[in-house]
C-alpha positions as CSV (number, residue, x, y, z in Angstrom):
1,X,0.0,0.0,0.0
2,X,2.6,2.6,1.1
3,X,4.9,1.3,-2.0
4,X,2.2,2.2,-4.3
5,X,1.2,5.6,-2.7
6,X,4.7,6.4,-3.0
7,X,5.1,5.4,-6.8
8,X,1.2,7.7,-7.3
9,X,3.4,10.9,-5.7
10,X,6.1,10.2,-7.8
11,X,4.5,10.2,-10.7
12,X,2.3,13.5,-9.9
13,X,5.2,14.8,-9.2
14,X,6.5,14.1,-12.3
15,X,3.7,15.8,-14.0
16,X,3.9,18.4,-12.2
17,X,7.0,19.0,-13.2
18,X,6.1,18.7,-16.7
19,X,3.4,21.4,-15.9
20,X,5.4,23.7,-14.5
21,X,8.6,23.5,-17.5
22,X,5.4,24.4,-19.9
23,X,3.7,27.1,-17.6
24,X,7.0,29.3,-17.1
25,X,7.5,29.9,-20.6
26,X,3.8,30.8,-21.1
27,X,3.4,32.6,-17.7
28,X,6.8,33.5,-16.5
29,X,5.0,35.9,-14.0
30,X,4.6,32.6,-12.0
31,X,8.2,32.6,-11.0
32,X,8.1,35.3,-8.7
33,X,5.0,33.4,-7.0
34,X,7.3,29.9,-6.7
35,X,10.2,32.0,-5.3
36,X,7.6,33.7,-2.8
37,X,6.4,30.2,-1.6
38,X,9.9,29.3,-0.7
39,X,11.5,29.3,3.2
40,X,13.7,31.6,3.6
41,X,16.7,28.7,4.1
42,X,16.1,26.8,1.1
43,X,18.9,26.9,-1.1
44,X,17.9,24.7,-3.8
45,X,18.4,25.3,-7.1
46,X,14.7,23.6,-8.3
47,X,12.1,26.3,-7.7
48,X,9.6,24.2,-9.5
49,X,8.8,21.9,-6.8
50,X,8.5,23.0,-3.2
51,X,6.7,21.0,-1.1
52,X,8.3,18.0,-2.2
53,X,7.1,15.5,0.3
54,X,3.5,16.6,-0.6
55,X,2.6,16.6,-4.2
56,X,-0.9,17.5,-3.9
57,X,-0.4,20.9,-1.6
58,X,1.3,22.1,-4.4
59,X,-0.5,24.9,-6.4
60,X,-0.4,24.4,-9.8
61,X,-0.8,28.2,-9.9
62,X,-4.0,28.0,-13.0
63,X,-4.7,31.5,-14.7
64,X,-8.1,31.5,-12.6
65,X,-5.8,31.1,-9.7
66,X,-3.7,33.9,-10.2
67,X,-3.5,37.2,-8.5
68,X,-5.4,40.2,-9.8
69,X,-2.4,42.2,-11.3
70,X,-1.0,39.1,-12.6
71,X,-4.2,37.6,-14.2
72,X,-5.3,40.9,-15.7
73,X,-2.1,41.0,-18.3
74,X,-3.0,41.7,-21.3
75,X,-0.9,39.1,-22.2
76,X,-2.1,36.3,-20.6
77,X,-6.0,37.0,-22.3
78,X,-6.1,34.2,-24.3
79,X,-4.5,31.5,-22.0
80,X,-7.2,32.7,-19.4
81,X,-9.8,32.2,-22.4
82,X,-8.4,28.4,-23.0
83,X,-9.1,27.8,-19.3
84,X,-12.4,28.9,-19.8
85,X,-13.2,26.4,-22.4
86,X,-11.9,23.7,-20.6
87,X,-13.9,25.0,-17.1
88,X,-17.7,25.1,-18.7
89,X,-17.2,21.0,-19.9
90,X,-15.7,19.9,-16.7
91,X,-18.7,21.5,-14.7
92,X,-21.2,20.0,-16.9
93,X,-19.6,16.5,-17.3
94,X,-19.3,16.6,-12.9
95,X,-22.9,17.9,-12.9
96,X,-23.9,15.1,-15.3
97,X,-21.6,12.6,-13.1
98,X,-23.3,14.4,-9.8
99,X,-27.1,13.5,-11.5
100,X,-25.7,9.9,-12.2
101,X,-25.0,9.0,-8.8
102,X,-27.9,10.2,-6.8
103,X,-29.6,8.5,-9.2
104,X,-27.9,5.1,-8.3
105,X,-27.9,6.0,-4.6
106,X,-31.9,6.1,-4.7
107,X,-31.9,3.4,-6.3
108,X,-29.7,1.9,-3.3
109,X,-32.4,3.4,-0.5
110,X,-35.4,1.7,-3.0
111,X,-33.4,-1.7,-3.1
112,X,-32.7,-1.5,0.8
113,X,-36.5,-0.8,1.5
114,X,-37.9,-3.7,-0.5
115,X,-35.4,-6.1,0.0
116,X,-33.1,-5.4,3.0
117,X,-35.2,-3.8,5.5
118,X,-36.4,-6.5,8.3
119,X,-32.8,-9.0,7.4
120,X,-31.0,-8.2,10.3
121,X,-27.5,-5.9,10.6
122,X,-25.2,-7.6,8.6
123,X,-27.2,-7.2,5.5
124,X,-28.2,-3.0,6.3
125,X,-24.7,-3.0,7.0
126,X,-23.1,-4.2,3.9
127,X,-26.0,-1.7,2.4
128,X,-24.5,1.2,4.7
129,X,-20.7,0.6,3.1
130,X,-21.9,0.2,-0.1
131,X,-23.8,3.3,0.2
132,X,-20.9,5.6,1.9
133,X,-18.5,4.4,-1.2
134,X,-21.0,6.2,-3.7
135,X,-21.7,9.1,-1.6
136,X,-17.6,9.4,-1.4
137,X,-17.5,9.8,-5.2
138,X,-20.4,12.0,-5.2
139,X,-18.2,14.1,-3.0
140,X,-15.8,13.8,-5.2
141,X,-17.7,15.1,-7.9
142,X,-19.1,17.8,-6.2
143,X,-16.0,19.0,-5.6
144,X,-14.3,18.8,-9.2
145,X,-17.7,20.8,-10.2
146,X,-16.9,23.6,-7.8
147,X,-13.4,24.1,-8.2
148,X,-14.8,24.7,-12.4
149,X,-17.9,26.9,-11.5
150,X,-15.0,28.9,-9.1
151,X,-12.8,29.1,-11.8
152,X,-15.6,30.5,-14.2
153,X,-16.5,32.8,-11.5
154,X,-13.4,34.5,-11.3
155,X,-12.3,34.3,-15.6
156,X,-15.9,35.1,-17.2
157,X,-18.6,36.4,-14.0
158,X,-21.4,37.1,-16.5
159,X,-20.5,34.8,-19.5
160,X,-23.5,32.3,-21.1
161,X,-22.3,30.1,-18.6
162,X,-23.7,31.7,-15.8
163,X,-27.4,31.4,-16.9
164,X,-27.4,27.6,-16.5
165,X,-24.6,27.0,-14.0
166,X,-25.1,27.7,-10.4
167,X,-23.0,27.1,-7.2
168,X,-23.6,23.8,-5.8
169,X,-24.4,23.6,-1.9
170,X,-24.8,19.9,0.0
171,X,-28.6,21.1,-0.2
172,X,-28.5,21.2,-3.8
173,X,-27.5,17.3,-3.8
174,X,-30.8,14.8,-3.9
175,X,-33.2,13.8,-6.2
176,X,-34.3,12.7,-8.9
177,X,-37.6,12.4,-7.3
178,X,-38.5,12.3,-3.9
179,X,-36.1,11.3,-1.1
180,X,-37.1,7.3,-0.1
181,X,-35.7,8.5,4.0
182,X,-39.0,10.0,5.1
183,X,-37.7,13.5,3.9
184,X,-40.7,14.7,2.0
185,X,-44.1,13.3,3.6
186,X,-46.8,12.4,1.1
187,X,-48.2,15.7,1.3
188,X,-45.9,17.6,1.4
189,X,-45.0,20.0,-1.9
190,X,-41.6,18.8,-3.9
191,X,-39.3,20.8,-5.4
192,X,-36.4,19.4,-7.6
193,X,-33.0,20.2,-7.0
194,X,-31.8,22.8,-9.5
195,X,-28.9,20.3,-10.9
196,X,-32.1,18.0,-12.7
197,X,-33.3,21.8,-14.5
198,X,-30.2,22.3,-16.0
199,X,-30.3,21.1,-19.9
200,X,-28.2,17.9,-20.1
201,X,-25.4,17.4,-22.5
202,X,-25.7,14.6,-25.3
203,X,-22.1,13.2,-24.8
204,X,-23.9,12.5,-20.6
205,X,-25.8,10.0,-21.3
206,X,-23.1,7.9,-23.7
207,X,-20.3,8.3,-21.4
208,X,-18.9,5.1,-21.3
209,X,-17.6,6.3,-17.3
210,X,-21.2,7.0,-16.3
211,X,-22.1,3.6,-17.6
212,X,-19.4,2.0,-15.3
213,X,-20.8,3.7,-12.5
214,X,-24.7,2.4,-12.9
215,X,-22.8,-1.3,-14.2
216,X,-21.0,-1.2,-10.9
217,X,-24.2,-0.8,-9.0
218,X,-26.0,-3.6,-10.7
219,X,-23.3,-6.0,-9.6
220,X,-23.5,-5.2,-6.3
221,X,-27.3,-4.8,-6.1
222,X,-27.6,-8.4,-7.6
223,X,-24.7,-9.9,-4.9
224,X,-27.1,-7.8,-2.0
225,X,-30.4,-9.2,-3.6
226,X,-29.1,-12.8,-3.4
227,X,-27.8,-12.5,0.3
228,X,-30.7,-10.4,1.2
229,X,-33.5,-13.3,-0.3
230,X,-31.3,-16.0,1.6
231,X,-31.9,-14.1,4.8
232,X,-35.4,-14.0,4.3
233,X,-35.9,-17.7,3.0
């Protein structure tokens, strides 16, 4: 385990490395940030990586990351532009991930209520695991989605974007239809989370990574069936 996490830093590390060779000839205004981030007794001669020992408290130092006076260049327009394009797709293709998994995790609550409920612990527990690994990756996901909709915040504020895209809150994060925990009563008036409104893109529902994530729930939803009707019989 430690073996591999230490070949996984290495390699970011590497790429990192890679990144920052590329962004210093584009940006060279990010030298003087690198040389700001350093202690005052380091005496290396590799500015490119401080932090060593933790890869992933690096900043990669993005245009939408920059400071004010640097961002603002005239000169750095475009490459602020080309981080725009790449922002919008990653916030729709985490939104579309987002949808994907509340989908499967109410599908989880629906299989637990018909199936599980009544089978003792060890079977709601097995549910409860299963459930907390897809809520992890909707976390996930949630974040990647904020760190674009920040990042179009700061490089375009009133772009096209903004008229479909919103900042996602935990709140935001249910659905399709009616929480299966009791949330809503029968009676009570539904509203749908904002992230079902927003107009899906074609490429969502033929991502072959979406289709791993509803594939992976099957499996396990048939392995929970069969141990769940063995309880029962």
């Amino acid at each position: 385990m430690l073996a591999n996490l230490q070949e996984k830093c290495t390699a970011l590390l590497r790429q990192i490395q890679n990144w920052r060779e590329v962004q210093l000839i584009y940006i060279p205004q990010v030298a003087s940030l690198l040389s700001q981030m350093e202690s005052p007794s380091e005496t290396s001669t590799n500015t490119a990586l401080p932090y060593e020992n933790l890869p992933e408290t690096i900043p990669l130092f993005m245009p939408s990351s920059l400071p004010d006076h640097i961002r603002m260049l005239p000169m750095l327009h475009d490459i602020c532009q080309l981080e725009r394009q790449l922002r919008e797709p990653q916030a729709d293709d985490a939104l579309g991930d987002i949808r994907r998994q509340c989908r499967v995790i109410q599908g989880l609550w629906q299989f637990k209520k018909l199936n599980v409920s009544g089978t003792g612990n060890k079977p709601n527990t097995r549910l409860i695991t299963l459930y907390k690994r897809f809520d992890n990756k909707t976390k996930r996901f949630s974040q990647k989605y904020q760190t674009a909709w920040q990042a179009l915040r700061i490089l375009d504020p009133s772009g096209s974007w903004s008229m479909r895209l919103r900042e996602l809150k935990d709140v935001d994060i249910h659905g399709p239809g009616k929480d299966l925990d009791g949330t809503f009563s029968s009676n009570s008036h539904y509203e749908p989370s904002w992230i079902w409104l927003v107009p899906r893109l074609t490429s969502e529902s033929n991502n072959p990574d979406g289709g791993m994530h509803e594939e992976e729930f099957n499996d396990h939803m048939r392995v929970e069936w069969a141990k769940a009707w063995a309880h029962m019989t």
